[in-house]
C-alpha positions in Angstrom: -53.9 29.9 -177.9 -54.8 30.8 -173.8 -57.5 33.3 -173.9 -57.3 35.4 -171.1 -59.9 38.4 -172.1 -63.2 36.5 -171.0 -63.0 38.1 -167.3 -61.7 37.3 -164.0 -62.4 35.7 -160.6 -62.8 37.4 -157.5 -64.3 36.7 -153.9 -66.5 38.9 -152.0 -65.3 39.8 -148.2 -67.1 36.7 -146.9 -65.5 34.2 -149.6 -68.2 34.4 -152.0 -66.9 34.3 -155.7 -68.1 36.6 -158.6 -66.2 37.3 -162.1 -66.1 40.2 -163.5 -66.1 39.9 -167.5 -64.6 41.4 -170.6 -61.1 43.0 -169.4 -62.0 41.6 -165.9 -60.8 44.6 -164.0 -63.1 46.0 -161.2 -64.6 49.5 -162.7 -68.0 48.9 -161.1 -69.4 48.7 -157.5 -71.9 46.4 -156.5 -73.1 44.1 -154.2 -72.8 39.9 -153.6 -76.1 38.6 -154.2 -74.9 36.0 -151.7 -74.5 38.5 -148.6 -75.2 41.7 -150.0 -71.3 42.8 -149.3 -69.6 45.7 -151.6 -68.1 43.8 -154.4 -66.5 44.9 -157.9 -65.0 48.2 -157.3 -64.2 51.2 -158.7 -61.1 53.2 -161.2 -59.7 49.4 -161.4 -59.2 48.7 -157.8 -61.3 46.2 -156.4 -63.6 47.1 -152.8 -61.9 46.5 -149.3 -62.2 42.8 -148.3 -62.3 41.5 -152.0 -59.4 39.5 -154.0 -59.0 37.4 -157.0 -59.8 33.5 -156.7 -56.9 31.8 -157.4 -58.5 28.8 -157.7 -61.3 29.3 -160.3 -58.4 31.1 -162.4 -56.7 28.1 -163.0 -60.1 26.1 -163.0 -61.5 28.3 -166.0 -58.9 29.0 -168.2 -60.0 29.1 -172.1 -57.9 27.2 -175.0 -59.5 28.8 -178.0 
């Protein structure tokens, strides 16, 4: 069984990545402790400059 409810993987505006857990939808702003750029967002729609990390998504996927 794929287990898709542990959060998701994003990357800040200057290709930092974050995850944001549980339903791993963006309903919280913050900022990258990287950079200090907006990430996470708000009402489920992620801050300007940010996107999902393809990459780790298919790294970290969880066979429970």
């Amino acid at each position: 069984l794929l287990y898709h409810n542990l959060g998701h993987w994003y990357q800040c505006p200057n290709g930092h990545t974050y995850t944001i857990a549980n339903c791993g939808l963006a309903n919280q702003a913050s900022s990258c402790p990287e950079c200090g750029a907006n990430v996470g967002g708000i009402n489920y729609n992620l801050s300007a400059g940010n996107s999902a990390n393809s990459e780790y998504e298919s790294l970290y996927q969880y066979n429970i």
